[in-house]
C-alpha positions as CSV (number, residue, x, y, z in Angstrom):
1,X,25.1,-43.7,70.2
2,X,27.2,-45.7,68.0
3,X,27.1,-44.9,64.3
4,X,25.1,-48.4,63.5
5,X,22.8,-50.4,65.6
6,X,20.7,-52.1,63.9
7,X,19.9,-53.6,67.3
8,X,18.5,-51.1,68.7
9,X,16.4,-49.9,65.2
10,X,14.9,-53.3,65.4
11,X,13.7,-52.9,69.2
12,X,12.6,-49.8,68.5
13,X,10.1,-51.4,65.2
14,X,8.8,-54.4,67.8
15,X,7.9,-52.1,70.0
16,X,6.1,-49.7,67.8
17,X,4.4,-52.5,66.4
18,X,3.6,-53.8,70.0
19,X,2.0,-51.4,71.1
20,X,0.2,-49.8,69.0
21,X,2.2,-47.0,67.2
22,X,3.0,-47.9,64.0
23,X,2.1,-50.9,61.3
24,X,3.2,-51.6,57.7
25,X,0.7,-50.2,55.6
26,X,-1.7,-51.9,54.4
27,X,-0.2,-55.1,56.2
28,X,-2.9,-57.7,56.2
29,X,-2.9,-57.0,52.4
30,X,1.1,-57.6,52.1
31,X,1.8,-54.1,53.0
32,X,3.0,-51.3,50.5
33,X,6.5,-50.9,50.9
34,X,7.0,-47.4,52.1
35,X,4.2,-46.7,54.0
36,X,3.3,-47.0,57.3
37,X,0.0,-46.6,59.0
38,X,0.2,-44.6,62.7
39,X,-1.9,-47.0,65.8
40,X,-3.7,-45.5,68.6
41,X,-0.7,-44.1,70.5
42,X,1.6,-43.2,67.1
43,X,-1.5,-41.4,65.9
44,X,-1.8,-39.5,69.0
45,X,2.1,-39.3,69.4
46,X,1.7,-37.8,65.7
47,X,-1.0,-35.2,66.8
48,X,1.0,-34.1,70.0
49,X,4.3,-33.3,68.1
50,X,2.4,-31.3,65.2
51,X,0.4,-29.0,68.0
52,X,3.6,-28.6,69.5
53,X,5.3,-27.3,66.0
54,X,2.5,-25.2,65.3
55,X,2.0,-23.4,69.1
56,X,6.2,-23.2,68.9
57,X,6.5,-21.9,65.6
58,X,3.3,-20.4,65.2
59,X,1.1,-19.2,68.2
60,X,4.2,-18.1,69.9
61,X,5.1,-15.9,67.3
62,X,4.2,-12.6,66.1
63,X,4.3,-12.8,62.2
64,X,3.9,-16.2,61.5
65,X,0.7,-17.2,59.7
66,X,-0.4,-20.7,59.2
67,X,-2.6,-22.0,56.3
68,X,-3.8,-25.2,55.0
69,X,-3.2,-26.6,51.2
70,X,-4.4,-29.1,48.6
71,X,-2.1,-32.2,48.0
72,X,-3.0,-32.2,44.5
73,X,-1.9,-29.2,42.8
74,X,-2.0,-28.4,38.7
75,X,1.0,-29.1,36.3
76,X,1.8,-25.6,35.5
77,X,2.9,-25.4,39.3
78,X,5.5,-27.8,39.4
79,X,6.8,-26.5,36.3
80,X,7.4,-23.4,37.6
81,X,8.8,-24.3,40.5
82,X,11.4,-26.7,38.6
83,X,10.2,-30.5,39.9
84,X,9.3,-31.4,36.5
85,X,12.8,-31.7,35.3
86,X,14.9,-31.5,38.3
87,X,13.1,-33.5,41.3
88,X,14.9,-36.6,40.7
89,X,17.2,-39.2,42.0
90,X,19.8,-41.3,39.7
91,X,18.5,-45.1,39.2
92,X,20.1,-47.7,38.3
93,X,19.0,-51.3,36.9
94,X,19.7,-54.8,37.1
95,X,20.0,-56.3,33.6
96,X,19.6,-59.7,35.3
97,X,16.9,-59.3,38.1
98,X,15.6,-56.1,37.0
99,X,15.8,-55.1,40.6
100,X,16.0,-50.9,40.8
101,X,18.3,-49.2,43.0
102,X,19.1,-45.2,43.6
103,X,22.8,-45.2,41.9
104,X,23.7,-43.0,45.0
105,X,23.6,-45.6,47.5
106,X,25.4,-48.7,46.1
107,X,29.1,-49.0,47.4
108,X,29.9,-51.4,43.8
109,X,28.0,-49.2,41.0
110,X,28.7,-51.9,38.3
111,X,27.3,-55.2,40.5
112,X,23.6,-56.2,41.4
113,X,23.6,-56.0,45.2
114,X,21.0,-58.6,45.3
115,X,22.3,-61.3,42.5
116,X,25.4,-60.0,41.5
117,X,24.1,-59.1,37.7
118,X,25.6,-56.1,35.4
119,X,23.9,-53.2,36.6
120,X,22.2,-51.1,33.4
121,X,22.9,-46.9,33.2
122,X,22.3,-44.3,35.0
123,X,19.1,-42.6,34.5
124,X,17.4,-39.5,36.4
125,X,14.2,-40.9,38.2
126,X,11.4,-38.4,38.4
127,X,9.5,-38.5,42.0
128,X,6.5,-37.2,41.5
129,X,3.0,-38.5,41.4
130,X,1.1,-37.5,38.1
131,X,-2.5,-38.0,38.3
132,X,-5.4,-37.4,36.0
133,X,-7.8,-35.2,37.3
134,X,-12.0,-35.3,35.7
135,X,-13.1,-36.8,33.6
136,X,-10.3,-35.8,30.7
137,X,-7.0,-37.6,30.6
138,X,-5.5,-34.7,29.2
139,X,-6.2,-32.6,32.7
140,X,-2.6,-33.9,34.1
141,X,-1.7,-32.7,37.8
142,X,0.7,-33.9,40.7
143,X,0.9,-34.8,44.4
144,X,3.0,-32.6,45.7
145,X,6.5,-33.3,46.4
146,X,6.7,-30.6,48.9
147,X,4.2,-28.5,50.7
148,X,5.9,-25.2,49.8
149,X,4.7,-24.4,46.7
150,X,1.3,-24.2,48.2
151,X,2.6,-21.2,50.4
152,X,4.2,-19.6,47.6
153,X,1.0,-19.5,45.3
154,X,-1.1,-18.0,48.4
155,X,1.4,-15.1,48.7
156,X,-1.0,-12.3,47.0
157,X,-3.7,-14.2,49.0
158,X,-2.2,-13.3,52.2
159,X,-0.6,-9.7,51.3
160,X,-4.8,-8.7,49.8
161,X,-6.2,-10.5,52.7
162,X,-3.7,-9.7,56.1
163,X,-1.6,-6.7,54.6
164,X,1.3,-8.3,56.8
165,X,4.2,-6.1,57.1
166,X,8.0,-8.1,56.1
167,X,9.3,-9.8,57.3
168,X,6.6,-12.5,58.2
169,X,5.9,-16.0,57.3
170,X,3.5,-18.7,56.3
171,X,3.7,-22.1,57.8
172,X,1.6,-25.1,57.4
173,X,2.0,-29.0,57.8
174,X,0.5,-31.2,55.7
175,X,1.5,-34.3,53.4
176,X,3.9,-35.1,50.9
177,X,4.5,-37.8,48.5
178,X,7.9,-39.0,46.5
179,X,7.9,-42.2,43.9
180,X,11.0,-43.1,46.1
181,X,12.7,-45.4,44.5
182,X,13.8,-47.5,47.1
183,X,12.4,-46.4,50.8
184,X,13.7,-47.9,53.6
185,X,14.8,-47.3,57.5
186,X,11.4,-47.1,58.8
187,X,9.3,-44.2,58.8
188,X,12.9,-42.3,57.9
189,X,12.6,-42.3,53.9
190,X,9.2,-43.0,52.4
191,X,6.5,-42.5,50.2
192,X,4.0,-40.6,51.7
193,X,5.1,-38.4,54.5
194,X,4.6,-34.9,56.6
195,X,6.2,-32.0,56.5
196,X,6.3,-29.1,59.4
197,X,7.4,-25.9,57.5
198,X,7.7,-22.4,56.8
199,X,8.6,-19.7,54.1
200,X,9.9,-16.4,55.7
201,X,9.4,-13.8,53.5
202,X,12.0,-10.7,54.3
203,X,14.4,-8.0,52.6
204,X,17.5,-9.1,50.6
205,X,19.3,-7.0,53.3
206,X,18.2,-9.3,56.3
207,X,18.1,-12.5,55.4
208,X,21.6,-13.3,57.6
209,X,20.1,-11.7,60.2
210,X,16.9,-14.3,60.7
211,X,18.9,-17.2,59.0
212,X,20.4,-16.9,62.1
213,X,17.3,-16.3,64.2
214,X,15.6,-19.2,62.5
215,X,18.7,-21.7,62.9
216,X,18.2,-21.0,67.0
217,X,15.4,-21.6,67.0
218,X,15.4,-24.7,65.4
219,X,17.7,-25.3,67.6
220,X,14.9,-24.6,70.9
221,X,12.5,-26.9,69.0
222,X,14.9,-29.6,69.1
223,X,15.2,-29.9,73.0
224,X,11.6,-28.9,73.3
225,X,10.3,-32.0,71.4
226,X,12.6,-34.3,73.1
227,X,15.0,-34.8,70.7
228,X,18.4,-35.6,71.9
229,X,20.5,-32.5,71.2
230,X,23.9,-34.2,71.9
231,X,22.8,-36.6,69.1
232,X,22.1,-33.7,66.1
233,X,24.9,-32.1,64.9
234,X,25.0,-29.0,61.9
235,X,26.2,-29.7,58.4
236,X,27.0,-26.9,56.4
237,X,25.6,-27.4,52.4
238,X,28.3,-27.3,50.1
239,X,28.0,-24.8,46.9
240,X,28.2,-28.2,44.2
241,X,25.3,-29.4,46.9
242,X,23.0,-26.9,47.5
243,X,19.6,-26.5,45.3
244,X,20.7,-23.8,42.4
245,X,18.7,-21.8,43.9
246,X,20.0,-21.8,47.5
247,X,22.3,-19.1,48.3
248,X,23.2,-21.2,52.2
249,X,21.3,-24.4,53.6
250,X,22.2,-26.3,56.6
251,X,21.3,-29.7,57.3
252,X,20.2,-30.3,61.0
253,X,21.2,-34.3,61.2
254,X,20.7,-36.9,63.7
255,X,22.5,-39.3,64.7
256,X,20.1,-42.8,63.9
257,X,20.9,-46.1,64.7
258,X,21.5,-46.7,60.8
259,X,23.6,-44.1,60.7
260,X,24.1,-40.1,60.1
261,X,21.1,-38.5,58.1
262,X,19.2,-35.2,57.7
263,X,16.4,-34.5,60.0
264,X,16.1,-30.7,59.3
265,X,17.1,-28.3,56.9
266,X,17.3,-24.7,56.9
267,X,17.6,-22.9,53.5
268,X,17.6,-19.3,52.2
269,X,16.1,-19.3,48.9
270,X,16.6,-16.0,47.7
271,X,13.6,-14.8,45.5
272,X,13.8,-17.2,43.1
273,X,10.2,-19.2,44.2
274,X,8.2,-16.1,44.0
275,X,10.0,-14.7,40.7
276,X,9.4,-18.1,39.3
277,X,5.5,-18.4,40.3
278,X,5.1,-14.6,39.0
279,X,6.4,-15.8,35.8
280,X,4.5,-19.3,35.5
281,X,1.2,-17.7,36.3
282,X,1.4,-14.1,35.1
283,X,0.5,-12.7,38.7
284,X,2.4,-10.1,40.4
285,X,3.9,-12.3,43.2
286,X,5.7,-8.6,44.6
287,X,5.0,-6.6,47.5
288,X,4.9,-2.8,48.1
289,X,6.5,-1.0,51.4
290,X,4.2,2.0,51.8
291,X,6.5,3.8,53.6
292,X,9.3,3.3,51.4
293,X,7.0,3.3,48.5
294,X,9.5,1.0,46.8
295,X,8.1,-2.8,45.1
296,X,10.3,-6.0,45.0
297,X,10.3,-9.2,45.3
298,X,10.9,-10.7,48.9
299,X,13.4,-12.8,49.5
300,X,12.5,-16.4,51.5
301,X,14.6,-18.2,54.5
302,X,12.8,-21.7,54.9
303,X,13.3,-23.9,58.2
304,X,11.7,-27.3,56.9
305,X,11.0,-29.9,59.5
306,X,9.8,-33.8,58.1
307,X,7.2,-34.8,60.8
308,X,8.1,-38.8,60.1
309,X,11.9,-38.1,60.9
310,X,10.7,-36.0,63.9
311,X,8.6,-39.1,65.3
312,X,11.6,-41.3,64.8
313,X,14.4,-38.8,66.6
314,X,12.2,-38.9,69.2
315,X,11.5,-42.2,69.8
316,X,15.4,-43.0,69.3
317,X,16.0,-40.3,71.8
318,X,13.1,-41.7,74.0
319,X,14.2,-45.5,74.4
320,X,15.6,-46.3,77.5
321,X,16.7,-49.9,78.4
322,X,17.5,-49.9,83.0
323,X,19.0,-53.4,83.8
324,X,16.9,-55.0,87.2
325,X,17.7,-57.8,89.1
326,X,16.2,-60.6,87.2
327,X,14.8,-58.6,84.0
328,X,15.3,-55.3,81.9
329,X,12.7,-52.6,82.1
330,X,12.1,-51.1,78.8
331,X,10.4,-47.3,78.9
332,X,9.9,-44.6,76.7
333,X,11.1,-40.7,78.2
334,X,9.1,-38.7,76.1
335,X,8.4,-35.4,77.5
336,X,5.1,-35.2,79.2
337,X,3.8,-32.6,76.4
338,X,3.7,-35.3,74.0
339,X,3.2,-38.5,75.5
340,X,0.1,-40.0,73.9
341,X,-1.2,-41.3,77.3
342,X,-0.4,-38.5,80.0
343,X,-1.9,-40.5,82.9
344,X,-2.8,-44.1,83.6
345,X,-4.9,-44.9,86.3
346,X,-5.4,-48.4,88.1
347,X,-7.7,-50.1,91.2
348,X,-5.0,-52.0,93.1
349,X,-7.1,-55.1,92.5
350,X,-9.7,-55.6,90.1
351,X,-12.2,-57.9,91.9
352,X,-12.5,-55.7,94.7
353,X,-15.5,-53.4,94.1
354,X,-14.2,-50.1,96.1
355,X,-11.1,-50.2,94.5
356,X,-12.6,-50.5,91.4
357,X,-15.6,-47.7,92.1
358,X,-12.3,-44.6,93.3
359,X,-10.4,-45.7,90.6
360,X,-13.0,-45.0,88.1
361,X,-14.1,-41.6,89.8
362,X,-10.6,-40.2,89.8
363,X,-9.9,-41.4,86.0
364,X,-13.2,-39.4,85.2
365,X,-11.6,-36.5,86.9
366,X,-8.2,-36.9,84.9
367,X,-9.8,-37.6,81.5
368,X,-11.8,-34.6,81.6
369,X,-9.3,-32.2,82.6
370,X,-6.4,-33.9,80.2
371,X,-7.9,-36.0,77.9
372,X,-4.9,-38.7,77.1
373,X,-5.6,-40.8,80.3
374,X,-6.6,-44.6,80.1
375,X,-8.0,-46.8,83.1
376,X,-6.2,-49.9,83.5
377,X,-6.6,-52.7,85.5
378,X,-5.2,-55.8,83.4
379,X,-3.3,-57.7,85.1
380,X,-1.2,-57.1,88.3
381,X,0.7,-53.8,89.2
382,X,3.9,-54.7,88.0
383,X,2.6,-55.7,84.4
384,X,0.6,-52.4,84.0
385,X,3.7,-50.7,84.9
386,X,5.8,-52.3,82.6
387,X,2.8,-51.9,79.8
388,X,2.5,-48.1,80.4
389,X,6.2,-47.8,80.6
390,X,6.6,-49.0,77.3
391,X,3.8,-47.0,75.9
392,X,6.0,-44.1,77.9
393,X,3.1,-42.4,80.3
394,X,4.9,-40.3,82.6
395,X,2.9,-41.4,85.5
396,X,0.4,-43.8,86.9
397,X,-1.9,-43.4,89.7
398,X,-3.3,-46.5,92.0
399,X,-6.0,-46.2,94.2
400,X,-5.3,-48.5,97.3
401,X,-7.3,-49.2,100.2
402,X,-5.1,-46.6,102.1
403,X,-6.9,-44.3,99.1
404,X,-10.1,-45.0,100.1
405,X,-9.8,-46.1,104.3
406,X,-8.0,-43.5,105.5
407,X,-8.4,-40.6,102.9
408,X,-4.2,-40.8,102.1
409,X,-4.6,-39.9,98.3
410,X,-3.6,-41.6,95.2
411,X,-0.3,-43.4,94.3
412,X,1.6,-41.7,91.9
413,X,4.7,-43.1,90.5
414,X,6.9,-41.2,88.0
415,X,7.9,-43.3,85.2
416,X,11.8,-41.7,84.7
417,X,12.5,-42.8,88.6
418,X,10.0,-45.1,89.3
419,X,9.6,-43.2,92.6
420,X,6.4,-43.1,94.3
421,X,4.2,-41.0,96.4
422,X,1.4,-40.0,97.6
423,X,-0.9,-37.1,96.7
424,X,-4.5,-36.1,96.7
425,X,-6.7,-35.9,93.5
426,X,-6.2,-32.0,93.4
427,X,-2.7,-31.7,93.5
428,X,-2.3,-34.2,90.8
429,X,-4.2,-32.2,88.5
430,X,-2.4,-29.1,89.5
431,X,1.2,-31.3,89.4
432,X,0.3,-32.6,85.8
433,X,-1.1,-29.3,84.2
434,X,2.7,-27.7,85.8
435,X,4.6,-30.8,84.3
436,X,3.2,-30.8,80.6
437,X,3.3,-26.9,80.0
């Protein structure tokens, strides 16, 4: 992929607005820059990638544990944890326009970028959310700016509840939000967003050990998800880069059509989260080896996966443009375990009862065994197939009068080849449930 194609960014935004996977937020109201509301097939695109996270990096494991935490969390938590004074970004602003801009990003730090005016100083640029809670004004607490501070504060939880034995791990997904200061490239930076994580809490001595273990697997997830591999490439966080508290982080980033960014990171945060919680709240945050009989503090290696970025390497990776003889068929190769619509069935004709009567019988069959499967019989063949094809269901099934005359089956055509054949009702259910595993 070349390093820019705004091109291809802008196909890929009509067609998630065209069919039904993602709209401006809040659109017929102006829309709130930022944010970005998830249609029928982005929501269940959505759904599909976070079962997927959790049954990879949570069902299929043997010490991960995954639980569930408020967005709004108290003051003395962010605190400790160090995003009152350090979550920031440098802003800059126009003296002219009063436009704001992230100091970072402009190539001329002393010009306007949108009228040419002197730009103001440098300021730090807190991004978190402050909200009053009650009925007190004084009762101050935050959205969270991450979701791993809510994993941290359950640690005693966990230990009284599941006496786990290290290392093990606590994962969740839930939402974020950041006061970016100016979001843009889609669902890639915004202001409310999902994260897919996990704190793995182990001995000092091992943490190179399941950095390591971790980074492969990251690495499985990747192709698993349908994320073009060739496309991600591993940068190495320098010392003057890292969080203070990072002893090694690598950035898993992809290569977007606006350019290089971060998709995932992988950090090893020594002990400093739990230490820091233990001191905010006066609780014990350490754990006790009864064999060694010896009490520390656990250190933490955290793979942290944004869900938005996620949805956006894949549909990058997903869009396919094949040249035909008088047009260009447009298709999306997701893999069949997350493809919001798994099957689409049609009647060959709509006005011909029979047809119509099968068709409906076998997408009864189909729905209740898989769920994502949609009857359609709008329009003629070839516009279904380029509808579903852009929607990116792996296959779609037409009952034909050979179907229903001479008990031949059902049509199935696979989307990648556009190959066809024929196979009865049965088989297709076994052929799917194989496919999508």
């Amino acid at each position: 992929m070349a390093k820019e194609n705004n091109d291809l960014m802008e196909k890929i935004v009509s067609l998630c607005k065209r069919r039904g996977f993602v709209f401006q937020g809040s659109e017929i109201y102006g829309g709130l820059a930022g944010t970005w509301d998830y249609g029928p097939y982005g929501a269940e695109l959505s759904h599909n990638i976070k079962e997927l996270w959790w049954k990879h990096f949570v069902n299929e494991q043997e010490n991960i544990f995954g639980i569930s935490t408020p967005t709004i969390m108290p003051e003395k938590v962010w605190e400790a944890s160090g995003h009152l004074s350090g979550f920031s970004d440098p802003m800059v602003e126009c003296k002219k326009c009063h436009h704001r801009f992230r100091a970072d990003q402009l190539e001329d730090k002393k010009k306007c970028p949108d009228c040419g005016g002197e730009l103001g100083e440098e300021k730090a640029f807190n991004l978190m959310f402050p909200v009053n809670v009650g009925s007190s004004s004084d009762s101050v607490a935050y959205l969270r700016g991450e979701i791993a501070p809510g994993m941290f504060v359950n640690f005693k939880n966990v230990i009284d509840t599941l006496h786990p034995d290290l290392p093990f791990g606590l994962a969740q997904i839930g939402r974020a939000y950041r006061n970016e200061i100016a979001p843009r490239d889609f669902l890639f930076r915004v202001r409310e967003f999902e994260l897919m994580e996990f704190e793995f809490f182990l001995r000092e001595a091992d943490w190179e050990k399941y950095f390591e273990m971790w980074r492969g697997e990251m690495w499985k997830w990747i192709e698993r998800v349908g994320i073009n591999k060739d496309w991600v490439s591993e940068l190495e966080v320098s010392e003057e880069d890292r969080a203070f508290y990072s002893k090694r982080t690598i950035d898993f980033e992809f290569d977007y059509p606006f350019g290089k960014k971060e998709l995932y990171g992988l950090a090893y945060r020594t002990d400093h989260d739990l230490k820091s919680h233990s001191v905010g709240s006066n609780v014990d945050l350490t754990y006790f080896d009864e064999e060694t009989k010896e009490r520390f503090t656990p250190h933490v290696v955290e793979p942290s996966m944004g869900h938005g970025r996620t949805m956006l390497a894949v549909l990058v990776s997903a869009y396919r443009e094949e040249k035909m003889e008088d047009d260009t068929r447009v298709y999306l190769a997701f893999k069949p375990s997350i493809a919001p619509v798994k099957i689409a069935v049609f009647p060959l004709l709509k006005n011909k009862e029979a047809l119509v009567e099968k068709a409906r019988e076998v997408y009864k069959t189909l729905k209740k065994e898989f769920g994502a499967v949609v009857f359609d019989d709008n329009g003629n063949i070839g516009k279904r197939y380029r509808r579903q094809d852009e929607i990116g269901t792996p296959w779609c099934v037409t009952v034909d009068f050979e179907t229903i005359e001479q008990n031949l089956g059902v049509t199935v055509r696979d989307r990648d080849t556009g190959e066809q054949k024929r196979m009865s009702a049965e088989d297709l259910v076994n052929f799917v449930k194989s496919a999508i595993q």
